[in-house]
ZAVEXLUM-139587 format. One record per residue (C-alpha): residue in one letter; x, y, z; residue number from 1. Coordinates in pm, 1 decimal, always signed. Example, Ala and Ser with C-alpha at 12.3 -4.5 7.8 and 13.67 -1.06 7.14 Angstrom:
% ZAVEXLUM-139587
<residuo: a; X: +1230.0; Y: -450.0; Z: +780.0; num: 1>
<residuo: s; X: +1367.0; Y: -106.0; Z: +714.0; num: 2>
This chain:
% ZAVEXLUM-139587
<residuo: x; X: -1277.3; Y: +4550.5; Z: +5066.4; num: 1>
<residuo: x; X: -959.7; Y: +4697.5; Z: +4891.1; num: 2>
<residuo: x; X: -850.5; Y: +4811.8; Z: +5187.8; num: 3>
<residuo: x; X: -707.4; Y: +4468.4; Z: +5332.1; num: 4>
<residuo: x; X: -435.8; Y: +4463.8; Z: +5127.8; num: 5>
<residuo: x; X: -296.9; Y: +4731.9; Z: +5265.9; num: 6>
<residuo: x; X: -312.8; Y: +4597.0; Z: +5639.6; num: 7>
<residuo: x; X: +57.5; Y: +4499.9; Z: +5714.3; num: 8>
<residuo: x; X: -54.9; Y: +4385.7; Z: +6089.8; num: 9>
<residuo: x; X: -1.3; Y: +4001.3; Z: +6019.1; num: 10>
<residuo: x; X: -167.9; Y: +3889.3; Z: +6303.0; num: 11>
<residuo: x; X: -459.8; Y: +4081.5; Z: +6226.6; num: 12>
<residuo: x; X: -460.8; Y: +3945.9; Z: +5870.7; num: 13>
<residuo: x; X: -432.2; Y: +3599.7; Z: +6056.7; num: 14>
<residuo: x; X: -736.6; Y: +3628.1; Z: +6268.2; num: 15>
<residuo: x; X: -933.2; Y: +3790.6; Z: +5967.9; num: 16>
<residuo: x; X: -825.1; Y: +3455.8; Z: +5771.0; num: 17>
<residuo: x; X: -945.6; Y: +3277.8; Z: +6099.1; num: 18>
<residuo: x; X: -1259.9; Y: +3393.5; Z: +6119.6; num: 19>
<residuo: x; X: -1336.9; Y: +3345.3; Z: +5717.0; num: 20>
<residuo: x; X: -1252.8; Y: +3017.9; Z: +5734.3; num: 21>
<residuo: x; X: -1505.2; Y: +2898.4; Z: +6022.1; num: 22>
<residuo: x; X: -1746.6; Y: +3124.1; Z: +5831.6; num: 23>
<residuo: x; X: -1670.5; Y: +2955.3; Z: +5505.8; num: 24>
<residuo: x; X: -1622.9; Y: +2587.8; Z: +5621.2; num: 25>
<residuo: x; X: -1980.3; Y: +2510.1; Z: +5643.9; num: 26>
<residuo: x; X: -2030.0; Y: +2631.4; Z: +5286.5; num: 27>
<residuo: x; X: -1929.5; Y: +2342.5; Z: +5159.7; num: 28>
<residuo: x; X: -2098.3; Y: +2210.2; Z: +4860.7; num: 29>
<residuo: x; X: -2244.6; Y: +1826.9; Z: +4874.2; num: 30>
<residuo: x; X: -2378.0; Y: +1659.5; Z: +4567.5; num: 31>
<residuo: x; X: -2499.4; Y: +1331.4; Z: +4533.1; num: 32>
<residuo: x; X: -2319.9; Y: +1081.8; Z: +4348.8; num: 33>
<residuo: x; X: -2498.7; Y: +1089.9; Z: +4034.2; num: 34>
<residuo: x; X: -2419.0; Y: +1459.1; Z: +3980.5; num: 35>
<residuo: x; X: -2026.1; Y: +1428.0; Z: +4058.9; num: 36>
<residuo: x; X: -1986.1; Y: +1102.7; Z: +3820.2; num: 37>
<residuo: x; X: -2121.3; Y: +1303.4; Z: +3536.2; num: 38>
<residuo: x; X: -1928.2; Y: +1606.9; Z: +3649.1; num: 39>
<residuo: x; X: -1650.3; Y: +1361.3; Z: +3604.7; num: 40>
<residuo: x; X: -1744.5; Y: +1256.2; Z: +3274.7; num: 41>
<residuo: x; X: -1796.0; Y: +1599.8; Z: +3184.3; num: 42>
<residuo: x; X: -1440.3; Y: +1712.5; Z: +3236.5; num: 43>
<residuo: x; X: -1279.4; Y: +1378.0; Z: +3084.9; num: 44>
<residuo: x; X: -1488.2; Y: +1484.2; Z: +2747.8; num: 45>
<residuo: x; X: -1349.5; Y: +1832.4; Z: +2794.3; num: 46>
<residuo: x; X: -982.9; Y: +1705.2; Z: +2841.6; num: 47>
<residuo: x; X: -1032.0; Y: +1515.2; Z: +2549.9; num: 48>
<residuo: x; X: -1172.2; Y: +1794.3; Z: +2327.0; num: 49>
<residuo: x; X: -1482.6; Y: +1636.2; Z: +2330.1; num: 50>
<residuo: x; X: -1704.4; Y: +1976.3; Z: +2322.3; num: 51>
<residuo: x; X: -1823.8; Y: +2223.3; Z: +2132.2; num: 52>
<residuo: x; X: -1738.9; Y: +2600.0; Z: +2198.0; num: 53>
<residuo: x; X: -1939.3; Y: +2903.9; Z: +2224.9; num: 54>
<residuo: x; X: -1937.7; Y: +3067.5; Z: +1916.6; num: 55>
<residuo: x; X: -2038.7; Y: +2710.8; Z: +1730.3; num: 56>
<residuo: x; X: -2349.8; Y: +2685.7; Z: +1977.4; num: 57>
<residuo: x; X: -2447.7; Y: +3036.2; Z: +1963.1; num: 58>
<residuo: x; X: -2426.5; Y: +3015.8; Z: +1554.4; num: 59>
<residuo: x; X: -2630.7; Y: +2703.9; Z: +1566.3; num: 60>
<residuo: x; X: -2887.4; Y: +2863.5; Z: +1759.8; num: 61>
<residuo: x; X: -2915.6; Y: +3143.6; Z: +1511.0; num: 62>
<residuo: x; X: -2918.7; Y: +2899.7; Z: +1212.4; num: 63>
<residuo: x; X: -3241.1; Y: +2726.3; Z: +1431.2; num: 64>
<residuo: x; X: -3444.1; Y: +3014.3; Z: +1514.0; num: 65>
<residuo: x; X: -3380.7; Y: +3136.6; Z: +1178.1; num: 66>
<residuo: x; X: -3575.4; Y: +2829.4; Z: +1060.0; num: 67>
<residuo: x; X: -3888.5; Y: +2872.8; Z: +1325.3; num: 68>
């Protein structure tokens, strides 16, 4: 797949782009509206540092199995 950056034909890199797009366009993802208002949510809790991080969550998990 490396090799198409080193086409330099542009219309050939402009049908190739052509025919990914009509192959990709019906790819699209639809969610109901549930899932994309707490996406929504999710990210304006992550903008506003409301979340924890990896390494806390994965300690926390130690510290609980630890205990079982």
């Amino acid at each position: 797949m490396l090799k198409i950056f080193e086409i330099e034909d542009r219309p050939l890199l402009e049908a190739i782009k052509s025919i990914f797009d009509k192959k990709t366009k019906d790819q699209t993802l639809h969610l109901p509206d549930k899932i994309i208002s707490e996406l929504m949510e999710s990210k304006k809790n992550y903008d506003n540092g409301n979340y924890t991080d990896n390494e806390v969550m994965e300690k926390e998990a130690e510290e609980c199995l630890k205990k079982k």
